[in-house]
N, C-alpha and C positions, 0 to 999 in steps of 0.2 A: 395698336390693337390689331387681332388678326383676323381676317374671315376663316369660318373654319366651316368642312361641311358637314351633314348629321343624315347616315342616309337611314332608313327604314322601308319598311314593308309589311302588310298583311290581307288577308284573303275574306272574302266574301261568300257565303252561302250561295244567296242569290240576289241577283241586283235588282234591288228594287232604289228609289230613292233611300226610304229608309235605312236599310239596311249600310247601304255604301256611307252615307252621313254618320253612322253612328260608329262603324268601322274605322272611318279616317278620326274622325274626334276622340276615341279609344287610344288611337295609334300617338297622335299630337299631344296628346293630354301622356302619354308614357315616353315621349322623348322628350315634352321638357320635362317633366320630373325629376328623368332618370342625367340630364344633364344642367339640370339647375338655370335655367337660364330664364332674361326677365322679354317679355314680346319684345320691348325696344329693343331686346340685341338683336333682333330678326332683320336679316338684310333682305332676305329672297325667301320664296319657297317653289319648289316645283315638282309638279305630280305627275305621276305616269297611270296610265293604267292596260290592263290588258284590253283586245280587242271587244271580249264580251263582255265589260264592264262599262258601259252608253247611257244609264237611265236617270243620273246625274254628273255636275263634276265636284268633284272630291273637293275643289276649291273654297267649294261653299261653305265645308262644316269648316273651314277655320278660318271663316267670315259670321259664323254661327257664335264660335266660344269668343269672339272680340277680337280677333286676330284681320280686322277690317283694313287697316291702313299699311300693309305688308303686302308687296309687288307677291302677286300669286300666278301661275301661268301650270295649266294641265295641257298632258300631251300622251300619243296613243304610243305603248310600247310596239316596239317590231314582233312581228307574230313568227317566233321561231318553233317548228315543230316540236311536241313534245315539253313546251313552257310551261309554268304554273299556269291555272287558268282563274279568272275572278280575282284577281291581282293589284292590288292599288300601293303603287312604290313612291316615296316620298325624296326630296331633297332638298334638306331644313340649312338654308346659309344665315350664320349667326356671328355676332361680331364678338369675340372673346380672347379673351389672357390664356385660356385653358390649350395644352397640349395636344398634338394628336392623338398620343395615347390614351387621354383623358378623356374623346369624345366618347361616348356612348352610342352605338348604330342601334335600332330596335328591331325585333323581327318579329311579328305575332304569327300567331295561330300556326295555317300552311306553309304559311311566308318562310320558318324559322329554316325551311330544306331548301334557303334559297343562300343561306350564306351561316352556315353551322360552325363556322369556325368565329362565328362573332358572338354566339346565342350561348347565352352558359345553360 
């Protein structure tokens, strides 16, 4: 079996806990959907966020949906001029048969003018 990785992204109004919790769980809850997959095949996960995204970590909502026993590690994106801002980037490693082609990346909301050649 192979590790394969599943990246995603999407953006936030404004960061409140709330808001960022319900975002990342939106975003988790649409990549596994959209790639079938069961938590055990979760090897890793790791989150980014922009610099003005501070008022939780993203970690939590997928310690929220049961996703508790899955090595989870958030980390601050580099602050390139003119970046998305309110940003929360995911990288979902899952242990699967499935293809590269066959992975599904997810881009919500803002996120989607971050990689439009993945976003149908």
């Amino acid at each position: 079996m192979k590790v394969r990785g599943i990246r995603g992204a999407i953006t936030v109004e404004k960061d409140t806990p709330e808001e960022v919790l319900e975002a990342t769980k939106e975003l988790l809850f649409k990549i596994k959907e959209e790639n079938d997959f069961a938590v055990e095949d979760i090897a890793s996960i790791l989150f980014t966020v922009t610099s003005d995204v501070r008022s939780i970590f993203p970690a939590q909502a997928a310690r929220m949906i049961g996703w508790d026993k899955v090595p989870l590690l958030c980390f601050q994106e580099i602050e390139v001029p003119g970046s998305l801002p309110r940003c929360i980037r995911v990288l979902v490693h899952i242990n699967t048969e499935k293809s590269q082609e066959e992975i599904k990346h997810i881009y919500l909301r803002e996120a989607r003018k971050l990689r439009q050649d993945l976003v149908s």
